[in-house]
Backbone as a printed PyTorch tensor [residue, N CA C, xyz], in Angstrom:
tensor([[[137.6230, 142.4130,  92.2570],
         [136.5470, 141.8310,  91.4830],
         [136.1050, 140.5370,  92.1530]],

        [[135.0150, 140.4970,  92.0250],
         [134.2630, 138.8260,  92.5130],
         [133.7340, 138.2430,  91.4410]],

        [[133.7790, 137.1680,  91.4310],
         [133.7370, 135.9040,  90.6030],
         [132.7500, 134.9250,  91.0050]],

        [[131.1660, 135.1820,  90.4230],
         [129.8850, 134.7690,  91.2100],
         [129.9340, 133.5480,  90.0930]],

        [[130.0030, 132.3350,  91.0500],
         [129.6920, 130.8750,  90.2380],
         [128.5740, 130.1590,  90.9190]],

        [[128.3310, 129.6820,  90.7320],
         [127.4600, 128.6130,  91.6180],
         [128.5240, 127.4840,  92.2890]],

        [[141.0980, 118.0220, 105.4560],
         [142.8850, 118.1300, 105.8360],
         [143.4480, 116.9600, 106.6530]],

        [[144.2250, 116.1220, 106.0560],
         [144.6760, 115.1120, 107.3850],
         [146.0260, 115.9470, 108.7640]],

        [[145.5490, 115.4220, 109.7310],
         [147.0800, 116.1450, 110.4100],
         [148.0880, 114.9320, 109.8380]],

        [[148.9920, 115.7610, 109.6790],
         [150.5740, 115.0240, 109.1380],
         [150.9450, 114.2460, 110.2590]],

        [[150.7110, 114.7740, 111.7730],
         [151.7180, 114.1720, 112.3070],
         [150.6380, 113.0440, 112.6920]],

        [[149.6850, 112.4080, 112.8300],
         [148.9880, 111.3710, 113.2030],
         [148.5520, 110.2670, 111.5190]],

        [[148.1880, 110.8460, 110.2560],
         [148.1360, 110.0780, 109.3340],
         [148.8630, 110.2650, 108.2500]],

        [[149.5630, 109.6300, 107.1390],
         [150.0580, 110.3520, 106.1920],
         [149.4410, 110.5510, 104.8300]],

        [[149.7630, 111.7550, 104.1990],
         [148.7160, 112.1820, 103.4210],
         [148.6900, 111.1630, 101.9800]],

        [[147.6720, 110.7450, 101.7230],
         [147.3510, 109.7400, 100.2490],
         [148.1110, 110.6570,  99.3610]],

        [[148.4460, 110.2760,  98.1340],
         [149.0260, 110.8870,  96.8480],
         [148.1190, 111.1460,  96.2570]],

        [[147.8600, 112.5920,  95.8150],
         [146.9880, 112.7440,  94.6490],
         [146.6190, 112.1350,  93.6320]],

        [[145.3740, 111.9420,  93.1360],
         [145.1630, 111.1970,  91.9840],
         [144.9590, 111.9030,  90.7660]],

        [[145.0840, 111.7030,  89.7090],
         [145.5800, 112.3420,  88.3410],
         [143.6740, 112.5820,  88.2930]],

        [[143.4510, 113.6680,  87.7640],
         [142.5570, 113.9200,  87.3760],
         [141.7520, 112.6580,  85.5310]],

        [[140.1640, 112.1310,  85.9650],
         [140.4090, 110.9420,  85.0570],
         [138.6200, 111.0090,  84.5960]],

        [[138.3020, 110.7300,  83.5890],
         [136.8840, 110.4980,  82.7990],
         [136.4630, 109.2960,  84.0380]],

        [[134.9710, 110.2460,  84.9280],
         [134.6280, 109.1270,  85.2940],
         [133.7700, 107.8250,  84.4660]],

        [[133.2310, 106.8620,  84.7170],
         [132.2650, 106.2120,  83.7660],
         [131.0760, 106.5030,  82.9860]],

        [[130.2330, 107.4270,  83.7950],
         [129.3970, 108.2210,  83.4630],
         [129.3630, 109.4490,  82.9230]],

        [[131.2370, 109.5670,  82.4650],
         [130.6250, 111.0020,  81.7250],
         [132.0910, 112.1740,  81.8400]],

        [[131.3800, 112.7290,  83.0890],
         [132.2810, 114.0650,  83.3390],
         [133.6110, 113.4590,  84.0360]],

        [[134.1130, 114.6110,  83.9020],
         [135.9620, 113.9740,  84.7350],
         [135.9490, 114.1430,  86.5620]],

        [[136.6320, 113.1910,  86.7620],
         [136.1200, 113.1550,  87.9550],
         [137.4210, 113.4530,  89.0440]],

        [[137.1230, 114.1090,  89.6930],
         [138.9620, 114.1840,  90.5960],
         [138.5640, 113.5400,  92.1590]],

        [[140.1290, 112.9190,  91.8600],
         [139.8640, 111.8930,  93.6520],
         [140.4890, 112.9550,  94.0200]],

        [[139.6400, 113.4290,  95.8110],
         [140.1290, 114.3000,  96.4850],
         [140.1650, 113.8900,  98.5360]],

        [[141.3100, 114.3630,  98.6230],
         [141.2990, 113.8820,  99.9580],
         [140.7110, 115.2870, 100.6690]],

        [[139.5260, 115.1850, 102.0440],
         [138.8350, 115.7880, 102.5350],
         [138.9030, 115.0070, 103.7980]],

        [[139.5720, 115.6320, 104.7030],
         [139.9510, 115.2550, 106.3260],
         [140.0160, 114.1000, 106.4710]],

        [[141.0500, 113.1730, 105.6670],
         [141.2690, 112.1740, 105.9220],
         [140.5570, 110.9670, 104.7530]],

        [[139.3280, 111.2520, 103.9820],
         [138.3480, 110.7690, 103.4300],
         [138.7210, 111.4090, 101.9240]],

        [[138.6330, 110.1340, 101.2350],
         [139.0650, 110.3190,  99.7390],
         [137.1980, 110.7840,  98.9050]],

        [[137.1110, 111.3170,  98.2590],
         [136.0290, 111.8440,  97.8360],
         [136.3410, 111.7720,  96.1440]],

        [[135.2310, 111.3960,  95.6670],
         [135.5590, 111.4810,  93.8900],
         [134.3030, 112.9560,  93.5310]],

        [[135.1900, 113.9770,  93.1330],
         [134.0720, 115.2050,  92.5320],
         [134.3040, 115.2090,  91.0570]],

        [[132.9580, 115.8920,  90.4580],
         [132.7810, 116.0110,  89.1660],
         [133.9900, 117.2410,  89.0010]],

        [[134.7150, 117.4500,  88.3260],
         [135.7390, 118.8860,  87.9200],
         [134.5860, 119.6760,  87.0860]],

        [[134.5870, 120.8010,  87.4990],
         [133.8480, 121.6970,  87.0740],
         [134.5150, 123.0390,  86.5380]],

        [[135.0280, 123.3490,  85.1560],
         [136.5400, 124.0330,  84.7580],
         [135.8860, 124.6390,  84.0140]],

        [[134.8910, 125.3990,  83.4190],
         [134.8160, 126.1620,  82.7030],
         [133.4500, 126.9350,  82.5960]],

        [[133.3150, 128.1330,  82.2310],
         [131.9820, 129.1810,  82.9870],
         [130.5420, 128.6480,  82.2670]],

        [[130.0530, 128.2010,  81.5830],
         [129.2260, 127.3420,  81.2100],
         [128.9610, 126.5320,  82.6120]],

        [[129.8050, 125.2620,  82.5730],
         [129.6940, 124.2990,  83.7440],
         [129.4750, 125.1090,  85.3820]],

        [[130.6670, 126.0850,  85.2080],
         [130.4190, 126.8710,  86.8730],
         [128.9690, 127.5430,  87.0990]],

        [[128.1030, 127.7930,  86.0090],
         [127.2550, 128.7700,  86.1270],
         [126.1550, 127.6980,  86.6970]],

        [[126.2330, 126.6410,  85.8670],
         [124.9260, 125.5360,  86.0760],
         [125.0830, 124.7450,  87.7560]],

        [[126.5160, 124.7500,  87.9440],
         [126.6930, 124.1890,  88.9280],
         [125.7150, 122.9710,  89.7790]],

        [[125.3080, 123.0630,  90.9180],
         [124.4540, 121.7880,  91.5470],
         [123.2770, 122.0650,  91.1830]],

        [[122.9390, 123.0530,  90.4020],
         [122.0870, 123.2680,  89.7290],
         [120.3320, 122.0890,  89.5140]],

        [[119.7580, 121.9340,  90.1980],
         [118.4780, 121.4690,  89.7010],
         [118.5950, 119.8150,  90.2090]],

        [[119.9310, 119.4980,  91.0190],
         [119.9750, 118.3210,  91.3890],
         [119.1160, 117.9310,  92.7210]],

        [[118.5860, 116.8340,  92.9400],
         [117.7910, 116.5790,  93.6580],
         [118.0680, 115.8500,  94.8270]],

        [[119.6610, 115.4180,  94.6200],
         [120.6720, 114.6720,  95.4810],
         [121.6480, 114.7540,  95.6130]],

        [[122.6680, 114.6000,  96.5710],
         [124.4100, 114.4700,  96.0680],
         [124.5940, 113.3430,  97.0350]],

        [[125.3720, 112.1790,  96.0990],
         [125.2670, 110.8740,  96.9540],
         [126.5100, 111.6280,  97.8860]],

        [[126.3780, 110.5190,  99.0210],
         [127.5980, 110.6830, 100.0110],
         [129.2650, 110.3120,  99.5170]],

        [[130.2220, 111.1470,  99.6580],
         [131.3730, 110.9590,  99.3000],
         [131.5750, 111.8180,  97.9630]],

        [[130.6170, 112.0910,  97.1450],
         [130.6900, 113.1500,  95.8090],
         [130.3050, 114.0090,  96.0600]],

        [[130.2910, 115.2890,  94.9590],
         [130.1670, 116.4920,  94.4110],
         [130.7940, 117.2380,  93.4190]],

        [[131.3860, 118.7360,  93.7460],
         [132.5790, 118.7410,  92.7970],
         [132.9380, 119.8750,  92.9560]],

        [[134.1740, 119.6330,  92.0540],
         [135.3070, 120.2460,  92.2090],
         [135.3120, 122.1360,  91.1900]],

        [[134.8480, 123.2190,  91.9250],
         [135.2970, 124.1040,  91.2320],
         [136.5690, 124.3400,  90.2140]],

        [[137.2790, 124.9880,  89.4320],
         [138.4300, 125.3530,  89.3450],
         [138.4840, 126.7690,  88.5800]],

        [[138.9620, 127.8820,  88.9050],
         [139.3160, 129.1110,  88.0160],
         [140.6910, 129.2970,  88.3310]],

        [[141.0010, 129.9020,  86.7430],
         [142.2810, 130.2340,  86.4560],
         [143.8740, 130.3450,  87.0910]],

        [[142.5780, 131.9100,  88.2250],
         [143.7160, 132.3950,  88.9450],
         [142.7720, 132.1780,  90.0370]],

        [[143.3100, 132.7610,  91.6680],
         [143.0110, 133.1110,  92.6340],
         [142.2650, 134.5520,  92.9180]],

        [[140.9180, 134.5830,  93.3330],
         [140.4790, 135.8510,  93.3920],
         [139.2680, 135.8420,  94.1760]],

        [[138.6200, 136.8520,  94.9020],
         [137.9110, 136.9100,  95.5410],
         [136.5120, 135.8080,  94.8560]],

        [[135.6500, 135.3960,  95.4130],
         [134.6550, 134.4900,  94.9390],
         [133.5920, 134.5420,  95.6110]],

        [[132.0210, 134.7490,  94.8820],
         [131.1240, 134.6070,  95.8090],
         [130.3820, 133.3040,  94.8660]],

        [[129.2160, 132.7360,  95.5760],
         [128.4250, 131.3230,  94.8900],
         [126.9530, 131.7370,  95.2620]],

        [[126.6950, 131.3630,  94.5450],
         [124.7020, 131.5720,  94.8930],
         [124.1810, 130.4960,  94.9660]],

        [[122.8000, 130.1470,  95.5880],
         [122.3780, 129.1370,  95.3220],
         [120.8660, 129.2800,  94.2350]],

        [[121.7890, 128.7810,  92.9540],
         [120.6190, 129.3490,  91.8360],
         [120.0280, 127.9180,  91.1130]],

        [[118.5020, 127.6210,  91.5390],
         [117.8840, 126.6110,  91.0760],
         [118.7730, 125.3450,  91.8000]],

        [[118.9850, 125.1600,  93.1520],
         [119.3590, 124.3060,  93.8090],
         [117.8900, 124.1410,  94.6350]],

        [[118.2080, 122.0940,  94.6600],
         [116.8680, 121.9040,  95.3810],
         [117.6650, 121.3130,  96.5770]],

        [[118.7210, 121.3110,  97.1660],
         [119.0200, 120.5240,  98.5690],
         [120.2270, 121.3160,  99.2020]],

        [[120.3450, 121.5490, 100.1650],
         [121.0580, 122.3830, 100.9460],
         [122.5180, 121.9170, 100.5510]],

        [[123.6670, 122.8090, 100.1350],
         [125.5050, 122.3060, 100.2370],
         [126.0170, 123.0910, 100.7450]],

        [[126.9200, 122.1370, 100.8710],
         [128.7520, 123.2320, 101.8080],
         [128.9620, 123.7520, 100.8170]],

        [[129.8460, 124.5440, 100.2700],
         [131.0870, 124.8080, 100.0800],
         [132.0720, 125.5770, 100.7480]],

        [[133.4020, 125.0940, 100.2780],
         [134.5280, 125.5490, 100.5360],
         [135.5590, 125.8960, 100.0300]],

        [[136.1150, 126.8200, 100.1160],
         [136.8430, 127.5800,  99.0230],
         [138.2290, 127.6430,  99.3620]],

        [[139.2570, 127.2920,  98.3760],
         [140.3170, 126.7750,  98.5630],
         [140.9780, 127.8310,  97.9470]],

        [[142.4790, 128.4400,  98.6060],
         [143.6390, 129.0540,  97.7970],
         [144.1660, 127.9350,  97.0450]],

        [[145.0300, 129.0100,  96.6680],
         [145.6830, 128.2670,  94.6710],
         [146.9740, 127.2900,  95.3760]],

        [[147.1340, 126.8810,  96.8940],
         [147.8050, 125.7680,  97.1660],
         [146.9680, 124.8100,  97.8510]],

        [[145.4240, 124.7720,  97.9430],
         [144.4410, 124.0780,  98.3610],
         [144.1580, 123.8710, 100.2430]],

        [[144.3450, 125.1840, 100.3120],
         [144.0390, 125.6580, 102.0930],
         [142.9580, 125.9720, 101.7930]],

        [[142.0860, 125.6960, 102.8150],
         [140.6750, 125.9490, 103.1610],
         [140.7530, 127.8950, 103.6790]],

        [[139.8760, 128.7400, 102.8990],
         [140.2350, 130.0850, 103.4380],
         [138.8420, 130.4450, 103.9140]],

        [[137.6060, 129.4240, 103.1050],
         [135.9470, 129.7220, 103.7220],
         [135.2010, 129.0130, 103.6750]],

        [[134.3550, 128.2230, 104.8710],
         [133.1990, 127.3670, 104.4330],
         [132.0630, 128.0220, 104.8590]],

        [[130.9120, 127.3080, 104.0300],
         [129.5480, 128.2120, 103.5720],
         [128.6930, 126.6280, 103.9780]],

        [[127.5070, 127.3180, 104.9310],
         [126.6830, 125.9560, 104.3980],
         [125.5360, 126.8090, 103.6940]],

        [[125.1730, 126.5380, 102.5200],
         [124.1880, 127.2190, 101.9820],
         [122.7010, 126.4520, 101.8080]],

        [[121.7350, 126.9350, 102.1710],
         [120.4010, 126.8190, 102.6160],
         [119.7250, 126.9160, 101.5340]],

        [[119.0060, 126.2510, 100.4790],
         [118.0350, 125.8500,  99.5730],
         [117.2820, 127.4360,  99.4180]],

        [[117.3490, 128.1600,  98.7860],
         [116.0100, 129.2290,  98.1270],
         [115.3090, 129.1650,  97.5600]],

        [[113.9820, 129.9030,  98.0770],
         [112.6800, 129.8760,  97.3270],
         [113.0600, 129.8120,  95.4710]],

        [[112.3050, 129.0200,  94.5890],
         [112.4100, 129.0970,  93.4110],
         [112.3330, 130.6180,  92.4920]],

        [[112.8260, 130.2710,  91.7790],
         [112.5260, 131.6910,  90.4860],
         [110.5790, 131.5170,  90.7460]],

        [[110.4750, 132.8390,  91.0460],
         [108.5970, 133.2970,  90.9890],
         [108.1670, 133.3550,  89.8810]],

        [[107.0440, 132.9730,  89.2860],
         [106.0520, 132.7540,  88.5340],
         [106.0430, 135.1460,  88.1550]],

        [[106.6160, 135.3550,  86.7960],
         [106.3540, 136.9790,  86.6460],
         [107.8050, 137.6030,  87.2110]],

        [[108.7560, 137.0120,  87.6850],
         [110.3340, 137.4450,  88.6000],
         [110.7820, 137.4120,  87.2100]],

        [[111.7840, 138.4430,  87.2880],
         [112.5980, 138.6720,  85.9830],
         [113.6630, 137.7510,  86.3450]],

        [[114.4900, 137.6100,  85.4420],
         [116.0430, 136.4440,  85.8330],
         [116.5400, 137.4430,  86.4830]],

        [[117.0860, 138.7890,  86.3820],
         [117.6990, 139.9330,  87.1970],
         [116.9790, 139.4900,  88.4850]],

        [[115.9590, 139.8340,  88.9310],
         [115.3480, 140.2850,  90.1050],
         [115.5800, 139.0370,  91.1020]],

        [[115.6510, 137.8620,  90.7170],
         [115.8080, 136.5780,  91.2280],
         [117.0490, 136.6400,  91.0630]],

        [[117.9400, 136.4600,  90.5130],
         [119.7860, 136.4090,  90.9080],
         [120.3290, 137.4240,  92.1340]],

        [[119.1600, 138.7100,  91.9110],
         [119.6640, 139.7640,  92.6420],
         [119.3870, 139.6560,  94.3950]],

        [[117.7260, 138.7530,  94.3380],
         [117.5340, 138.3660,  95.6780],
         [118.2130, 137.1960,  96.6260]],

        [[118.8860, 136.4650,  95.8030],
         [119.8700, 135.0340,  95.9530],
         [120.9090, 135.7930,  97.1330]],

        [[121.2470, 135.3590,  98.1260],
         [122.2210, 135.4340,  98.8730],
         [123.5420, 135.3430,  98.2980]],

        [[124.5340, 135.8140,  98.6580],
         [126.2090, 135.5650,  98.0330],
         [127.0030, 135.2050,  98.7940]],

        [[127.3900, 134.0080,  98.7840],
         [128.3280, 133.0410,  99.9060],
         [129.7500, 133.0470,  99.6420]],

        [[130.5100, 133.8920,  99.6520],
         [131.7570, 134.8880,  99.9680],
         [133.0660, 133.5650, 100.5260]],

        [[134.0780, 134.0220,  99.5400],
         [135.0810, 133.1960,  99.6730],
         [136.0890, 134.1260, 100.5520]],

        [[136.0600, 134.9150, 100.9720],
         [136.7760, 135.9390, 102.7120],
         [138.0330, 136.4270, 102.1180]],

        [[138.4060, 135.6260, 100.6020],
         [140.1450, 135.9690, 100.4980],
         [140.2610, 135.5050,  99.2510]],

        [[141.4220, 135.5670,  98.7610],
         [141.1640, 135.4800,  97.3050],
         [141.6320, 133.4290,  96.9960]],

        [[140.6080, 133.0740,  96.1010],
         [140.1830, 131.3780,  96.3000],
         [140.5700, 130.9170,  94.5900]],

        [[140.9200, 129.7590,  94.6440],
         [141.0270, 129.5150,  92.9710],
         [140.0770, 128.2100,  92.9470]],

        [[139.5870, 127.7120,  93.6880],
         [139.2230, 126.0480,  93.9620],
         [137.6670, 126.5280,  94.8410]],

        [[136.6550, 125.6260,  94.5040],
         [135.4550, 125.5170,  95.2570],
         [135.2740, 124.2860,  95.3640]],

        [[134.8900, 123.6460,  96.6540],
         [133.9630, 122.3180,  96.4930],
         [132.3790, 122.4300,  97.0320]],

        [[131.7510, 121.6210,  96.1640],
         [130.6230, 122.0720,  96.7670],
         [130.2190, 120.5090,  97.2760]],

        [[129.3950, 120.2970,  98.4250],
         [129.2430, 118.4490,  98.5720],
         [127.9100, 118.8150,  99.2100]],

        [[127.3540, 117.7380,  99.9300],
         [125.9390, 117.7320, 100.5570],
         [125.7390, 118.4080, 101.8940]],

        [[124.9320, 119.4140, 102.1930],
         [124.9370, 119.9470, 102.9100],
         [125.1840, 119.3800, 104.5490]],

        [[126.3030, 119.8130, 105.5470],
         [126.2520, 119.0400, 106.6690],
         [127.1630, 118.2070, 106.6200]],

        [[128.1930, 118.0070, 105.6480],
         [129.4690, 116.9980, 105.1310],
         [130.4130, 117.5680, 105.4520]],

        [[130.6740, 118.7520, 105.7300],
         [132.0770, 119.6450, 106.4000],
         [131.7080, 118.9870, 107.9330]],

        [[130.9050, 120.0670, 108.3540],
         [130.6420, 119.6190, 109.9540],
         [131.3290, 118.1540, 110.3710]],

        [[130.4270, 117.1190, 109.7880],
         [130.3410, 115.5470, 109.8370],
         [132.0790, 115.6550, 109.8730]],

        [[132.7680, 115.8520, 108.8750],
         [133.7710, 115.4250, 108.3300],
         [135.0070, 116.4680, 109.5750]],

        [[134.4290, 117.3300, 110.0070],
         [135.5950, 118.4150, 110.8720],
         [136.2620, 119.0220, 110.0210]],

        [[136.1880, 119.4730, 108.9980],
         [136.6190, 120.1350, 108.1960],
         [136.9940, 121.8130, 108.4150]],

        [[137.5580, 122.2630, 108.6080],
         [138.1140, 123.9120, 109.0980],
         [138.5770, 124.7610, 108.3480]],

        [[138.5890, 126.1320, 108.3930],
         [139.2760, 126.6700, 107.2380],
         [140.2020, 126.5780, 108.0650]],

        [[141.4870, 126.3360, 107.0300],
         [143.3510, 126.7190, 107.2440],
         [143.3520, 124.8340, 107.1160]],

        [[142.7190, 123.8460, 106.9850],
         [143.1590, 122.2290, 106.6070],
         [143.3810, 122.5760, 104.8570]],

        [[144.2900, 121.6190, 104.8940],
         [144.7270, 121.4820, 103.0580],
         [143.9880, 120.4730, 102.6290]],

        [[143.1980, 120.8960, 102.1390],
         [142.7520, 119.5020, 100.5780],
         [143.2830, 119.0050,  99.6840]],

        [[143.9400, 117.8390,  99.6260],
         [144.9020, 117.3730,  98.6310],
         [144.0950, 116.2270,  97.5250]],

        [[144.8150, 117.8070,  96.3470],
         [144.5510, 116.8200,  95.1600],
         [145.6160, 116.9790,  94.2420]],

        [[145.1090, 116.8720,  92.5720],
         [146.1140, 116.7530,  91.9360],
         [146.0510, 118.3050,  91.3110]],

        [[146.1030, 119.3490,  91.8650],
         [146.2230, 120.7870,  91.3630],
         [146.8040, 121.2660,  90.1430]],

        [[147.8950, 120.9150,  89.8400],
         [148.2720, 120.7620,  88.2710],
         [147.2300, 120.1410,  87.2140]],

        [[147.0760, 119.2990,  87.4270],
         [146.4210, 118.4310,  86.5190],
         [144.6790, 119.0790,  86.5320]],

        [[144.1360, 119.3080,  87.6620],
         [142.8700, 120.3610,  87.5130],
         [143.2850, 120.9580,  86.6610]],

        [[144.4120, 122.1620,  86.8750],
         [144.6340, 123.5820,  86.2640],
         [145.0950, 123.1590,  84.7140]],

        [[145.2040, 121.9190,  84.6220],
         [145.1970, 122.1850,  82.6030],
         [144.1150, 122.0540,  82.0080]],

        [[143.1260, 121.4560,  82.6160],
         [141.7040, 121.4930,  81.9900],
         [141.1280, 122.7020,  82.2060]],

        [[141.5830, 123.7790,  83.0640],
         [140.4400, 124.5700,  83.2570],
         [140.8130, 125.8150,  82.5740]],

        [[139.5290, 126.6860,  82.3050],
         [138.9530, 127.3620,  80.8340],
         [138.9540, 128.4710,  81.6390]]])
């Protein structure tokens, strides 16, 4: 089944301690995440409501944010880009936070003026997690590259503490 939502080296740095998943100021919960060396604060995004809307209709993603997928279990995953106005990575993490796929996904033409919601979800591309993923990040398009980011680097966060919030 697919599940359509919307690394430091050890031996040169040592890895930061996860940070407890925490209400940022503005709102949603926010998880500090380490991304090749670079601590990143993402929105947690834990439940199918939130996954569906995803970057949904945003017009920006400052540098250093985005956010943090989370489902249940581990399982195959694809992402669309539905009502996104600016190009993102994502990358899709196993349920011990290894990188198994990155996607840079490319902005699509809007829902057409007379397009049914079917006919437009159905023409959306599907950006494929290669293996079975429990974790997505999605950030600003061109922020993996920048950052050297690879599949098989670990993203360290606080994985427990995601997995009790998420729905």
């Amino acid at each position: 089944m697919i599940t359509f939502g919307t690394g430091c080296d050890e031996a040169q740095e040592p890895r930061p301690a996860p940070a407890a998943v925490r209400p940022a100021p503005e709102g949603p919960l926010s998880v500090s995440v380490g991304l090749a060396g670079e601590r990143w604060h993402l929105e947690l995004v834990a439940d199918a409501p939130s996954r569906h809307l995803g970057m949904g209709h945003r017009k920006r993603i400052p540098k250093g944010t985005g956010m943090l997928f989370s489902f249940l279990r581990a399982e195959p995953l694809a992402f669309v880009m539905r009502d996104c106005l600016v190009p993102i990575d994502i990358a899709y993490l196993d349920s011990q936070g290894r990188v198994v796929a990155i996607h840079t996904m490319a902005v699509e033409p809007p829902r057409r003026r007379g397009e049914s919601l079917i006919d437009y979800e159905e023409r959306l591309p599907g950006y494929t997690s290669d293996a079975p993923a429990q974790f997505a990040i999605e950030v600003a398009g061109g922020s993996f590259a920048a950052l050297g980011l690879a599949v098989g680097d670990v993203v360290e966060f606080d994985r427990a503490a995601v997995l009790k919030r998420t729905r």
